[in-house]
N, C-alpha and C positions, 0 to 999 in steps of 0.2 A: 559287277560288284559282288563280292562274296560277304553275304551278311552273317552272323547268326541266324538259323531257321526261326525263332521264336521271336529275336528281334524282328526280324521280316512280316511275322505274322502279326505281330503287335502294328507295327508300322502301314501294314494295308489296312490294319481294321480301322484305325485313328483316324487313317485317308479316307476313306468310307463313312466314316460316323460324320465327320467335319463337311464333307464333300455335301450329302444326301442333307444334314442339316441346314448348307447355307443353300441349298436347290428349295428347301421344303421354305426358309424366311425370302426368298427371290420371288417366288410363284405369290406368295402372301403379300409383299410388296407391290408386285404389279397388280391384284387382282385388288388392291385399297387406293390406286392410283399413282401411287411412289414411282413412276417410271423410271426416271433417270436414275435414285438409287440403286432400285432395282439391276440396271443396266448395268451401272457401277459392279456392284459384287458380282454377278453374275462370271464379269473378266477372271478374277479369283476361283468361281465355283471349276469356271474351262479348265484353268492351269490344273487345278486339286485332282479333277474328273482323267485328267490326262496322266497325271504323276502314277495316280494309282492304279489306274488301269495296263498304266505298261510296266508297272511292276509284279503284276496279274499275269500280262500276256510274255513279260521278259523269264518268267518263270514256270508255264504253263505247266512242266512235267512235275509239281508241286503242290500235290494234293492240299495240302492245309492253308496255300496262299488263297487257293481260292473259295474254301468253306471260311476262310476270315475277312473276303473280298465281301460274300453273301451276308455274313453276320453282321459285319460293320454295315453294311448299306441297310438292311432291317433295326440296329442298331440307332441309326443316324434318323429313320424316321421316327420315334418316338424322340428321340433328342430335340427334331425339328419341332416338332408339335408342341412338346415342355417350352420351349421358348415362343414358339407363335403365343400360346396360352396368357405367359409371362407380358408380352408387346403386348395386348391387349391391342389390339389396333381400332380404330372406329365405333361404331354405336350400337346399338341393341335396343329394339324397339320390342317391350314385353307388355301382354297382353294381359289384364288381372280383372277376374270376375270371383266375389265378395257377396254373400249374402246382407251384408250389411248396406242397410239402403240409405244411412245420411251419406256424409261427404267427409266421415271421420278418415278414413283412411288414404285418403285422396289431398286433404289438408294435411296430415302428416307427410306425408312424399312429397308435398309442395314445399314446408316448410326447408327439408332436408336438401333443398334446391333440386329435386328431380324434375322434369317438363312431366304435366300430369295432364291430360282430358278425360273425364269422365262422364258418365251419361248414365241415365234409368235402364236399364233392362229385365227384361221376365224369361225366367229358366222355368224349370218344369213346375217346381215346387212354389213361383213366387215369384214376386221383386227382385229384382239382385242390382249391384252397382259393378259398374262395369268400366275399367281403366285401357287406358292406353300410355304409357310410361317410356320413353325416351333417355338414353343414358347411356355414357360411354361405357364402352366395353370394361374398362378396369375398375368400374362401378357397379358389375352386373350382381357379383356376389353377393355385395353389401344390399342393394335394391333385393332379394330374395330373402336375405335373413330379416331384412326390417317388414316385409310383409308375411312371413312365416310368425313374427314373432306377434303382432298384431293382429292377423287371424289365421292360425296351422291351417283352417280349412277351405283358403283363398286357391281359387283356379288360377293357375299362371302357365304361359304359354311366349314364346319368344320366339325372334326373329333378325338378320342384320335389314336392314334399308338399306338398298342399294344408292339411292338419292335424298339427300337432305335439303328443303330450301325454305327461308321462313321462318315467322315465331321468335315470338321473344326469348324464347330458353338456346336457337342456336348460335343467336350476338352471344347471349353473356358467355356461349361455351367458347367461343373465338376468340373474346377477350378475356381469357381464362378467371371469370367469377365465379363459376360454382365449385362446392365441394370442397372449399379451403378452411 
C-alpha cells in the first residue's frame, strides 16, 4: 500500500493509542476479576497489536512511522489510565483519624450511606477518633471532599481490599441501595 506519509503516521499512532489503551482496561479487568470480559477484548487488543505493528515492520526504512509507533503507545497509556480512572471499578477502604472525639463525624458518613466503624484512639497530642470507611471507587472523591469539608485537618489514608465479605453495608451495595 502506498499511503500518504502523514496519513501513515496518524494511522500508526491512533493504532497505538487504542491498542496500549484496551491492553491497560484488559490488565484492569482481569486484575478486578472480569475474566471472561477481559478475554473477550483482549481477541480485539491481538488483531489492533498485529495491524500496527506490521505497519511498523512493513515500513521499517521509515523513520517517523516508528517515533509515531513510540508516541502513540506512551500516548495510549495515559489514554488507558483516564478511562480506568473513569470505570472506577470496585472499592476503596479509607482510613480517617480526626481529632474530634464524639461520633460527629462518623454519624455524618453513616448517614450519607458510607459503611463506617469507628473506634477511640490516642495520638500523640490526645484522644482522636479513628474511622474505617468503605466505599466504591466512584464514590472515593465525594467521601474526601465531605470529610475535608467537616474537618480540613482529618488524617486520611486509603487503600483497595483485595476481598470483601460481610456486613450489612455489602447486601445493600449488591442490591444497589446506597448512594441514590
Amino acid at each position: 500500500m502506498d499511503f500518504n506519509p502523514w496519513l501513515m503516521i496518524f494511522i500508526i499512532f491512533m493504532i497505538n493509542v487504542i491498542y496500549v489503551s484496551i491492553s491497560t482496561i484488559r490488565i484492569i479487568l482481569t486484575l478486578k476479576g472480569h475474566r471472561y470480559f477481559a478475554a473477550f477484548i483482549s481477541m480485539f487488543e491481538t488483531v489492533i497489536y498485529i495491524v500496527g505493528l506490521g505497519l511498523v515492520l512493513d515500513n521499517l526504512d521509515q523513520l517517523q512511522n516508528l517515533v509515531a509507533y513510540a508516541l502513540g503507545y506512551g500516548s495510549g497509556v495515559i489514554v488507558g489510565s483516564k478511562i480506568e480512572e473513569k470505570m472506577a471499578l470496585g472499592y476503596i477502604m479509607v482510613n480517617v483519624t480526626t481529632m474530634q472525639e464524639s461520633n460527629f463525624l462518623s454519624n455524618i458518613l453513616r448517614e450519607k450511606g458510607y459503611g463506617v466503624t469507628n473506634w477511640e484512639a490516642t495520638g500523640r497530642d490526645g484522644g482522636r477518633q479513628t474511622m474505617q470507611i468503605l466505599t466504591p471507587r466512584k464514590m472515593e472523591t465525594r467521601l474526601y471532599d465531605t470529610i475535608k469539608e467537616i474537618d480540613p485537618k482529618a488524617f486520611m489514608m486509603s487503600y483497595e481490599p483485595k476481598n470483601i465479605h460481610g456486613g450489612f453495608w455489602v447486601k445493600s451495595v449488591r442490591k444497589g441501595k446506597l448512594f441514590k
